[in-house]
C-alpha positions in Angstrom: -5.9 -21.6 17.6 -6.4 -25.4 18.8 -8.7 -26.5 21.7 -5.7 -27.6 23.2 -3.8 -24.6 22.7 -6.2 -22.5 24.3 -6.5 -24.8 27.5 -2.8 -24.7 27.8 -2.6 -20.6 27.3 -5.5 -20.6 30.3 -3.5 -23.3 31.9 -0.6 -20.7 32.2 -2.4 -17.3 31.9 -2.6 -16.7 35.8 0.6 -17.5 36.7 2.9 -15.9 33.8 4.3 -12.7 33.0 3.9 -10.7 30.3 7.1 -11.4 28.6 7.0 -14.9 29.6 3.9 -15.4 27.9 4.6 -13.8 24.6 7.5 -16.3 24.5 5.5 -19.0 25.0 2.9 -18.2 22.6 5.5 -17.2 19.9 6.7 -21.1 19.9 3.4 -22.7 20.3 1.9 -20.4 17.2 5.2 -21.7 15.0 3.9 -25.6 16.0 6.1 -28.4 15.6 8.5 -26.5 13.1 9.2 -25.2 16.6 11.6 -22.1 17.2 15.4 -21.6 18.3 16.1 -18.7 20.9 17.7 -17.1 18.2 14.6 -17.2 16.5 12.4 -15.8 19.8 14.8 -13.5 20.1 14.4 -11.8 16.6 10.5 -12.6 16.5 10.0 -10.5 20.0 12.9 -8.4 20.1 14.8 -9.6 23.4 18.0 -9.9 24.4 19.2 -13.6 24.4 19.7 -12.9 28.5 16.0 -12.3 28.8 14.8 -15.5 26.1 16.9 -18.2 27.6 16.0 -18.3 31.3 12.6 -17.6 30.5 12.4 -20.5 27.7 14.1 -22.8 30.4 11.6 -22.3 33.1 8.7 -23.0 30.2 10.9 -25.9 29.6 10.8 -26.8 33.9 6.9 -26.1 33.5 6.6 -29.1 31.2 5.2 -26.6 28.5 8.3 -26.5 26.3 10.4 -29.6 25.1 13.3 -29.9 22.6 11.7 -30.9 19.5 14.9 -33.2 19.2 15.6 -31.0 15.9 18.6 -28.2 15.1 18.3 -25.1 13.0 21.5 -23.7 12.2 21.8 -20.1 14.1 23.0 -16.6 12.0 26.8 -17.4 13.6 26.5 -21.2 11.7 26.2 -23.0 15.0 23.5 -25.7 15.4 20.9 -24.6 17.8 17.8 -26.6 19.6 14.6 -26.5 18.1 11.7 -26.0 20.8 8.2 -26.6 20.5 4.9 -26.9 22.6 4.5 -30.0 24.9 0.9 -29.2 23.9 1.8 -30.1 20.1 3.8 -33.2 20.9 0.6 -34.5 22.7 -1.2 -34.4 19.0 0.8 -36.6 16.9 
């Protein structure tokens, strides 16, 4: 893991759930390819209820940002793409 990665995951680690922080650490491990909630969802086995609110208070923290990319989602809809703040910091 980055330098950078760990000083955001301490950055956080006090003030996060558990669930909260597997989220966050499942789209920070997949970099800038980023994930859609779809995509968290599978990967952690959540309900879409649970991933959303929880990805949009990551993205109120300033730790996740729309990577400005779609994936296309298992229904054929185009879905956001979010990644790390941390890993936008590194280009």
């Amino acid at each position: 893991m980055k330098q950078t990665s760990l000083e955001a995951r301490a950055k956080i680690e006090p003030r996060v759930g558990t669930i909260r922080r597997k989220v966050y650490e499942a789209i920070l491990l997949k970099g800038l390819s980023g994930m859609t909630d779809q995509e968290i969802e599978k990967q952690l086995s959540l309900d879409g209820n649970t991933v959303r609110p929880i990805r949009g208070s990551l993205v109120e923290a300033g730790l996740v940002i729309d990577s400005g990319s779609t994936r296309t989602n298992t229904k054929g809809n185009q879905c956001i793409v979010w990644r790390s703040a941390e890993d936008g910091m590194m280009l």
